[in-house]
C-alpha positions as CSV (number, residue, x, y, z in Angstrom):
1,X,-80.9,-81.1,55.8
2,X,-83.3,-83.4,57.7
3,X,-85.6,-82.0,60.2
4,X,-84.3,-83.4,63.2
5,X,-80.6,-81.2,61.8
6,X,-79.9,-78.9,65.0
7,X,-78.4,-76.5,62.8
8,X,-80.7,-73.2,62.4
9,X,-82.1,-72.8,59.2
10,X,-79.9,-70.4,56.1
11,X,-80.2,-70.1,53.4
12,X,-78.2,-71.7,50.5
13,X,-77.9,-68.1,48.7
14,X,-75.4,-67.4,51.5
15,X,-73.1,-69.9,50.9
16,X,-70.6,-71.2,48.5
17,X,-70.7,-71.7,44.8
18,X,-70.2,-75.4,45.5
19,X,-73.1,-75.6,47.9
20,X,-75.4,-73.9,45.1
21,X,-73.8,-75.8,42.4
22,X,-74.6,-79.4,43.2
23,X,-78.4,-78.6,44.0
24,X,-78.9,-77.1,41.2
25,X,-77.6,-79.2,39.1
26,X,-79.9,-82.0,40.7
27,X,-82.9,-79.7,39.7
28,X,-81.5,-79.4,36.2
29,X,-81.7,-83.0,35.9
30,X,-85.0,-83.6,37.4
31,X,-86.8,-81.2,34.8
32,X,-84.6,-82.8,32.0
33,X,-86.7,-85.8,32.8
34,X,-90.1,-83.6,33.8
35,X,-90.1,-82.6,29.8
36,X,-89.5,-85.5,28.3
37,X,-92.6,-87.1,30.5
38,X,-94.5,-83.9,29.6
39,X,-94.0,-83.8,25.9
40,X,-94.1,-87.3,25.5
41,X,-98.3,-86.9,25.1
42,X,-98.5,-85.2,21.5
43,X,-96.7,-87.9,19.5
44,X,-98.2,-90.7,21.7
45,X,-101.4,-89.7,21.5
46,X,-102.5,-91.7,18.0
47,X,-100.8,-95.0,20.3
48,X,-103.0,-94.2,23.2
49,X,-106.3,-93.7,20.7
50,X,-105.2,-97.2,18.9
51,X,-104.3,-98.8,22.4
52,X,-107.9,-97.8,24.0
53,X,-109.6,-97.8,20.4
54,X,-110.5,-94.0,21.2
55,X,-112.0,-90.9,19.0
56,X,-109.7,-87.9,19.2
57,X,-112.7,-86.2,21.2
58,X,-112.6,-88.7,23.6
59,X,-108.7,-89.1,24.1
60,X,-108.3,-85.3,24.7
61,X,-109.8,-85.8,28.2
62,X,-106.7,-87.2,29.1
63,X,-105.3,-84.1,28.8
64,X,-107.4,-82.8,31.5
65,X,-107.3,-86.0,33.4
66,X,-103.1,-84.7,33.4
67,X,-103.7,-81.1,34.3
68,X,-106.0,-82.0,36.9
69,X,-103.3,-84.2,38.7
70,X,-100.6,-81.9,37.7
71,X,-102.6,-79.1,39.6
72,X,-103.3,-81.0,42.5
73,X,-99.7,-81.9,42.6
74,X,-98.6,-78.7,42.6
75,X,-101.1,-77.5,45.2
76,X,-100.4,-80.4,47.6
77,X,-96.4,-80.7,46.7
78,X,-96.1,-76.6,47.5
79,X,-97.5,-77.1,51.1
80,X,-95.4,-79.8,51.4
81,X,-92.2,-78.5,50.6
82,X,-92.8,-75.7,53.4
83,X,-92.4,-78.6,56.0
84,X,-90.5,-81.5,54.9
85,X,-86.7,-82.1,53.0
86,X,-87.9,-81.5,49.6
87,X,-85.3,-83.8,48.1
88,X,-86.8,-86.7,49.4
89,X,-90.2,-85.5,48.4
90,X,-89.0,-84.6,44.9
91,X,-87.5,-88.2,44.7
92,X,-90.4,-90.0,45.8
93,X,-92.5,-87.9,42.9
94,X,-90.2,-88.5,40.3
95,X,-90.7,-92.5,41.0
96,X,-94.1,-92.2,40.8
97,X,-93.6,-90.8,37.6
98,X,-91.9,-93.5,36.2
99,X,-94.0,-95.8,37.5
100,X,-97.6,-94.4,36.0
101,X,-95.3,-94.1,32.7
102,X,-94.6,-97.7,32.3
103,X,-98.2,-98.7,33.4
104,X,-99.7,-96.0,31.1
105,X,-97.4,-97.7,28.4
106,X,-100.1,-101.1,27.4
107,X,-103.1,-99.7,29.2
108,X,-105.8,-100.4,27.2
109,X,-108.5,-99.3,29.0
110,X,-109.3,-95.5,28.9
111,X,-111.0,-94.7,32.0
112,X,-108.1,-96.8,33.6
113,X,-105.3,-95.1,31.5
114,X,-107.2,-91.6,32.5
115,X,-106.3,-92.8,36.1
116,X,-103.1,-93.6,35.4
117,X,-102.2,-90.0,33.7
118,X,-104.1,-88.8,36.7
119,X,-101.7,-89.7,39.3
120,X,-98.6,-89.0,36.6
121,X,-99.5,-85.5,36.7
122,X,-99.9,-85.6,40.6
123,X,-95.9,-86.5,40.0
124,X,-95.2,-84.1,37.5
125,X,-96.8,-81.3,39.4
126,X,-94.9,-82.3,42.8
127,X,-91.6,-82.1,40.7
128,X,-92.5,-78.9,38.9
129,X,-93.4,-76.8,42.3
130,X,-90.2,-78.2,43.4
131,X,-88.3,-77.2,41.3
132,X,-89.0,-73.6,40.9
133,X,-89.5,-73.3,44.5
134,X,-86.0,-74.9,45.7
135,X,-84.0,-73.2,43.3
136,X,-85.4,-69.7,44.4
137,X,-84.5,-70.7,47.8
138,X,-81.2,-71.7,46.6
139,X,-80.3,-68.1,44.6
140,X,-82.5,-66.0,46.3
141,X,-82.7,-62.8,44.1
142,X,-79.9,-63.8,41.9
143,X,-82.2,-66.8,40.3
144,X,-83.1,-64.8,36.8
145,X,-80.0,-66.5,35.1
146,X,-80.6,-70.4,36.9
147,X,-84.2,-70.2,36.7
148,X,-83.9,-69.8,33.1
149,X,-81.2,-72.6,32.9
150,X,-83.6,-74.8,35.2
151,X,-86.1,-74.3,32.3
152,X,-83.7,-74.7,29.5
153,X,-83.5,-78.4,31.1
154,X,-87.3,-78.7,30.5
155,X,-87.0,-77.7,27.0
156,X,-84.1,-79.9,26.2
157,X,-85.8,-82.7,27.7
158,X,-89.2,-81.5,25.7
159,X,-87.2,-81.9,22.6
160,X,-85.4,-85.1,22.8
161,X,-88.8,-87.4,23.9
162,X,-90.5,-86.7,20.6
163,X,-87.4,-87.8,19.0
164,X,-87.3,-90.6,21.3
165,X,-91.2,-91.9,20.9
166,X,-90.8,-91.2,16.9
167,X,-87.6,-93.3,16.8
168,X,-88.5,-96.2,19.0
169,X,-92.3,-96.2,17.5
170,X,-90.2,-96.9,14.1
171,X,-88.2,-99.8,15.5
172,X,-91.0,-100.9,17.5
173,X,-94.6,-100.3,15.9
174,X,-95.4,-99.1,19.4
175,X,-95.6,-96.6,22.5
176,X,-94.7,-99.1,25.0
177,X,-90.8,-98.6,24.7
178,X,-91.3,-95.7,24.3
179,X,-92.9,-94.8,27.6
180,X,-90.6,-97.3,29.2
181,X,-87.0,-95.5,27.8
182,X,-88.2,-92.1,29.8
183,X,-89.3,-93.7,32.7
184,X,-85.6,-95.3,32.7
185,X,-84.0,-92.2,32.4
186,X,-85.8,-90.7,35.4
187,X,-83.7,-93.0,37.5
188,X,-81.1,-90.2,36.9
189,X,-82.4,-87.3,38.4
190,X,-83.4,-90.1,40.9
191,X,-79.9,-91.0,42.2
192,X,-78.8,-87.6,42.1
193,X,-80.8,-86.1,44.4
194,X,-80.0,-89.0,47.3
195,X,-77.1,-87.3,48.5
196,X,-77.3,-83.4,48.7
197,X,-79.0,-81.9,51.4
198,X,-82.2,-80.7,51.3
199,X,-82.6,-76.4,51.2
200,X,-84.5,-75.3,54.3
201,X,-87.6,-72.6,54.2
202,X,-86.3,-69.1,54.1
203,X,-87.2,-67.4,57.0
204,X,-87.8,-63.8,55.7
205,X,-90.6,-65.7,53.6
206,X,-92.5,-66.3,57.2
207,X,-91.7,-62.9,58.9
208,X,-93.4,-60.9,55.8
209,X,-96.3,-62.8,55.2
210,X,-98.8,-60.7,57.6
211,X,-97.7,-57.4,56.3
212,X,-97.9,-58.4,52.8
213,X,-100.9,-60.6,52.4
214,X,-103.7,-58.1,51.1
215,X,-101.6,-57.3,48.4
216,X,-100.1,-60.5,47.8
217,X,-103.3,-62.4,47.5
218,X,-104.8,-60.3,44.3
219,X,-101.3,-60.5,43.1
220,X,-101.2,-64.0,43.4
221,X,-104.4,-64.1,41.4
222,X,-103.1,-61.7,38.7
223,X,-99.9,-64.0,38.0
224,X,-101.8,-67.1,38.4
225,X,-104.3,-66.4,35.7
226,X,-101.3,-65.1,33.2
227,X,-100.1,-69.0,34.1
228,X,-103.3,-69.8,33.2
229,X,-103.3,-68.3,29.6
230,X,-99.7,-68.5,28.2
231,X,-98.9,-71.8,30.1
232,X,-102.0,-73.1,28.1
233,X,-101.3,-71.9,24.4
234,X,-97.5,-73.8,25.3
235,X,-99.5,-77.1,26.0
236,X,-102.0,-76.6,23.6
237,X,-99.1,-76.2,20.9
238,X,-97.2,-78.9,22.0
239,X,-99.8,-81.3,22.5
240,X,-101.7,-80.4,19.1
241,X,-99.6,-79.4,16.5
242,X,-99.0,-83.7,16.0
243,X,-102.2,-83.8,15.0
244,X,-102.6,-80.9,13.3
245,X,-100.1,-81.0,11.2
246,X,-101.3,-84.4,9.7
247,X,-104.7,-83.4,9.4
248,X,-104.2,-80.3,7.4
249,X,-102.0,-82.7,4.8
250,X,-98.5,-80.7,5.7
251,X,-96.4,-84.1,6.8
252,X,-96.4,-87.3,7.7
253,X,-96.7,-88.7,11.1
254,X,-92.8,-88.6,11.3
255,X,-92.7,-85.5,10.0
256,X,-95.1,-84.4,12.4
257,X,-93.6,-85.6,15.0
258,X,-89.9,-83.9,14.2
259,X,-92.2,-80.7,14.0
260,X,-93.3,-81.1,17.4
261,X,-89.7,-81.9,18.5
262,X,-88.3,-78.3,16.6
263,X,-91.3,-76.4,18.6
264,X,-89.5,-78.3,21.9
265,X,-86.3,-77.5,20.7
266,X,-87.0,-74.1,20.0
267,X,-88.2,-73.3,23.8
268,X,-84.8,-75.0,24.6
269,X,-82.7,-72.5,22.6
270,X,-85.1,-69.8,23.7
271,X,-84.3,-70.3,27.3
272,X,-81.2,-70.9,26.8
273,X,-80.5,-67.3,25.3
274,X,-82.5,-66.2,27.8
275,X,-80.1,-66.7,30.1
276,X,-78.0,-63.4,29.4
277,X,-81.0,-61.6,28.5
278,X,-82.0,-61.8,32.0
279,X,-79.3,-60.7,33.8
280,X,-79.8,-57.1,31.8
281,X,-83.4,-56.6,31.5
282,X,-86.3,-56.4,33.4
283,X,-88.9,-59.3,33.7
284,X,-91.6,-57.3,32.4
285,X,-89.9,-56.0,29.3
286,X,-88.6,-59.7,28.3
287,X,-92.3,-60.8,29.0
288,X,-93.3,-58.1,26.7
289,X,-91.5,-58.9,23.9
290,X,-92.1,-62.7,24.1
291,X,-95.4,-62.0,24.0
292,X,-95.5,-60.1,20.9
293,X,-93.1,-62.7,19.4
294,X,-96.0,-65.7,20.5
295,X,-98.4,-63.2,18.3
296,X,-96.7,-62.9,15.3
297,X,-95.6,-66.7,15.2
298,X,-99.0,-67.5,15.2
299,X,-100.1,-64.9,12.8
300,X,-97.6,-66.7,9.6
301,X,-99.2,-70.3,10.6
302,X,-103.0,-68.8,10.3
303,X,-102.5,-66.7,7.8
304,X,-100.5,-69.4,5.7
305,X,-102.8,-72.4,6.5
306,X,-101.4,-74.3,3.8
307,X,-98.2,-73.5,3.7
308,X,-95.6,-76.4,5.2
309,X,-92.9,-73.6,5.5
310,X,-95.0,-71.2,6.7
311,X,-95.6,-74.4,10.1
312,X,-92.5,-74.5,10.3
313,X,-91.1,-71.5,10.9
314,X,-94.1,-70.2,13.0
315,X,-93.2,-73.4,15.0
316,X,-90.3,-72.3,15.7
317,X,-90.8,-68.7,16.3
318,X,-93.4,-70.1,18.6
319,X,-91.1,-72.1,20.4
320,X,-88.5,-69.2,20.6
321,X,-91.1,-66.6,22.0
322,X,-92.9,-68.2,24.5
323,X,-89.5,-70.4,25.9
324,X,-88.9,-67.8,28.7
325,X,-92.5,-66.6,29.5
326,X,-92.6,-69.4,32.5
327,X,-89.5,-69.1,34.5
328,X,-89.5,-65.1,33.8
329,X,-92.9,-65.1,35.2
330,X,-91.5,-67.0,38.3
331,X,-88.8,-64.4,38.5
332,X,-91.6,-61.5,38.4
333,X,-93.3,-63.0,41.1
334,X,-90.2,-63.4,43.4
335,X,-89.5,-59.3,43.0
336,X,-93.0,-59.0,43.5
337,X,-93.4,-60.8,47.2
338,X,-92.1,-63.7,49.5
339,X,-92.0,-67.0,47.6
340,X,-92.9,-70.0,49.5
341,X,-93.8,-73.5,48.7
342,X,-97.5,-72.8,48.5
343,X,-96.8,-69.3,46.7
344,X,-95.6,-71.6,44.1
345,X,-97.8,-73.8,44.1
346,X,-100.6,-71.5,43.7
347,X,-98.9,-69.8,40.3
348,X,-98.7,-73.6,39.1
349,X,-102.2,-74.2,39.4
350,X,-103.5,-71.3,37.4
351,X,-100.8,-73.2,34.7
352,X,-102.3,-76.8,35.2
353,X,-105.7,-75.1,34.5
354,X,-105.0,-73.9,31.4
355,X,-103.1,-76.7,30.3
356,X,-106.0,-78.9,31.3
357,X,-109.3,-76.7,30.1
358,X,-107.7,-75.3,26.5
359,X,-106.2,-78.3,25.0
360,X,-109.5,-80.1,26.2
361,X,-111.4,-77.0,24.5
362,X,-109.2,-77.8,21.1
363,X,-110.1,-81.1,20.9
364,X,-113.6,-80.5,21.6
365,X,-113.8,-78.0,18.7
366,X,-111.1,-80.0,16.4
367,X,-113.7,-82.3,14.6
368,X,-116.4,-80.3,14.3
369,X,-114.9,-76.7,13.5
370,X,-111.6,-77.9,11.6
371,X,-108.0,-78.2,12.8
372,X,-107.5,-74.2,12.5
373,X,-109.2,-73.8,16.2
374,X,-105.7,-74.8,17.4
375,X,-103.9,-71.7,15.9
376,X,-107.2,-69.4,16.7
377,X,-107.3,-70.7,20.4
378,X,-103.8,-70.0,21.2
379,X,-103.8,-66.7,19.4
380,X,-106.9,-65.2,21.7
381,X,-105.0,-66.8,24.8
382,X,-101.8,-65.4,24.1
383,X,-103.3,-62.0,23.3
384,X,-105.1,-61.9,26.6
385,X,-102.2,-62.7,28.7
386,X,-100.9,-59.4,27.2
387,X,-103.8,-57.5,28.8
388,X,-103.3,-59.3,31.8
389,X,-99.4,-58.8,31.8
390,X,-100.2,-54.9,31.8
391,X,-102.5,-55.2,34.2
392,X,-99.6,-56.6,36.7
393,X,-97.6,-53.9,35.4
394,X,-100.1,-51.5,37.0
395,X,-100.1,-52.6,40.3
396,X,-97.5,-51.0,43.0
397,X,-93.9,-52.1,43.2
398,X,-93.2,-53.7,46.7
399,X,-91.4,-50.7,49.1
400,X,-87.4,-51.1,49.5
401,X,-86.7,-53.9,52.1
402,X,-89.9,-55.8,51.8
């Protein structure tokens, strides 16, 4: 729906399956492409050292040069998506995407590649508040099951661009294709979204805000900062067990790379079985229990430091746990208060901060303190987003009707 539509603005949630269905099936290709470009980091990032001739300390500021855009993105993509068609916006973000990926592809300069991941995250961010936000919009309270499907997408897409970079770096000797296969597929999502009308803002979002605004801003801090700490041990994971894998001697690159790929793959069948479970329990009581899940995975990997099997399967148990603690969280906020655009937006940022400061953290730490800081540093994040998640827990229920 444009903005110059004279129809008066409802609410997708209203309509028919078909009207739902074609939406969110755009969304569902978008983050498709959003996880291949996300994931695509951890098995490039030995290219990217080799193409800027780096130190593993210096290349991990790219990581926060990402976050950083991916923050913004989501900051400045949230307000937007309150006031124009977020189709359009979504599209436009999704080309810039491509475009930073096949620039970012020969770079060989690092401040300039820095730049370049910079403005990618600025896309990826745009895209990722867009997501979430529209498809709420879209199902209303009956998102649990979508938004879990929406982020089953992610995961899928997460999984297959190791797969790709590992198989094309084979043929190739080189990132470049690489980056340049994923920014072709993101022509997809691209062409999908031209058509479908655009969700409009939810009304009820803007008649509540007064009332609910004293709670909704410490709430809004709360949820943020659990972003902020599981969101981080998922990037941290995903962006470091490349690395160490091959530095503790348990595979080869290629091995390594399939490793991160099965820790992808894993958050894809996680959220994919997630997608029942939340239809019949609570958010809070799924959150619990992939919290405690995140714990023990991490606990085989660091008590087993040199076991390969012992990777593997915490990898994956990993993977499994932690698949569902993003869109679940986005579910909890939504039955905790009014979702809008820059609602969104603000729970995304606490994420981009801790995707940008602990992987930066990890790689400050790697060299000099060994490559068991990664398992250490997403343990003590994961256990703090328990204390936080009970925390939440404390704070009152919104009244019937709010």
């Amino acid at each position: 729906m444009s903005s110059a539509d004279p129809k008066p603005p409802v609410l997708l949630s209203r309509l028919g399956p078909r009207q739902q269905l074609i939406p969110t099936l755009c969304y569902y290709a978008a983050f498709v492409g959003l996880g291949m470009s996300t994931a695509s980091m951890g098995p490039s990032l030995a290219g990217l050292a080799q193409h800027t001739q780096s130190r593993l300390s210096e290349i991990s500021f790219l990581f926060v040069s990402r976050s950083l855009g991916y923050m913004l993105g989501s900051l400045l993509g949230g307000r937007l998506y309150d006031r124009v068609p977020g189709h359009r916006l979504m599209m436009t973000a999704l080309c810039v995407m491509a475009a930073m990926l096949v620039l970012a592809s020969g770079m060989p300069l690092l401040w300039a590649l820095t730049l370049l991941l910079l403005i990618l995250g600025l896309g990826e961010g745009t895209v990722d508040v867009g997501g979430n936000t529209l498809l709420i919009w879209v199902h209303g309270r009956q998102v649990g099951p979508f938004m879990n499907g929406l982020h089953f997408c992610y995961g899928l897409g997460a999984f297959l661009s190791p797969i790709v970079v590992a198989q094309l770096v084979l043929l190739s000797g080189d990132i470049t294709w690489a980056y340049w296969a994923i920014a072709a597929l993101l022509l997809v999502p691209i062409i999908l979204l031209w058509r479908p009308p655009s969700p409009p803002v939810p009304a009820a979002g803007v008649n509540r805000r007064r009332s609910a605004e004293p709670v909704r801003r410490g709430l809004v801090a709360l949820i943020a900062t659990f972003f902020f700490l599981h969101v981080g041990a998922e990037a941290s994971y995903g962006g470091w067990a490349f690395t160490y894998a091959v530095t503790q001697g348990l595979g080869t690159a290629t091995l390594a790379a399939y490793l991160t790929s099965a820790y992808w793959g894993a958050i894809g069948i996680g959220r994919l079985l997630s997608i029942p479970i939340a239809a019949r329990f609570s958010a809070e009581t799924i959150l619990i229990g992939d919290l405690l899940g995140c714990l023990v995975s991490t606990g085989i990997v660091a008590l087993f430091p040199a076991s390969s099997l012992a990777l593997w399967l915490g990898t994956f148990g990993l993977g499994l746990s932690i698949a569902s603690l993003y869109p679940m969280t986005l579910c909890l906020g939504e039955q905790r208060m009014p979702i809008t655009g820059s609602v969104t937006g603000w729970f995304l940022v606490g994420g981009s901060i801790g995707s940008m400061f602990l992987p930066w953290l990890i790689g400050q730490l790697f060299e000099p303190v060994g490559p068991r800081v990664v398992i250490g540093a997403i343990g003590a994040a994961l256990a703090a987003a328990v204390i936080v998640l009970l925390v939440i827990g404390k704070r009152p229920a919104p009244a019937p009707g709010e």
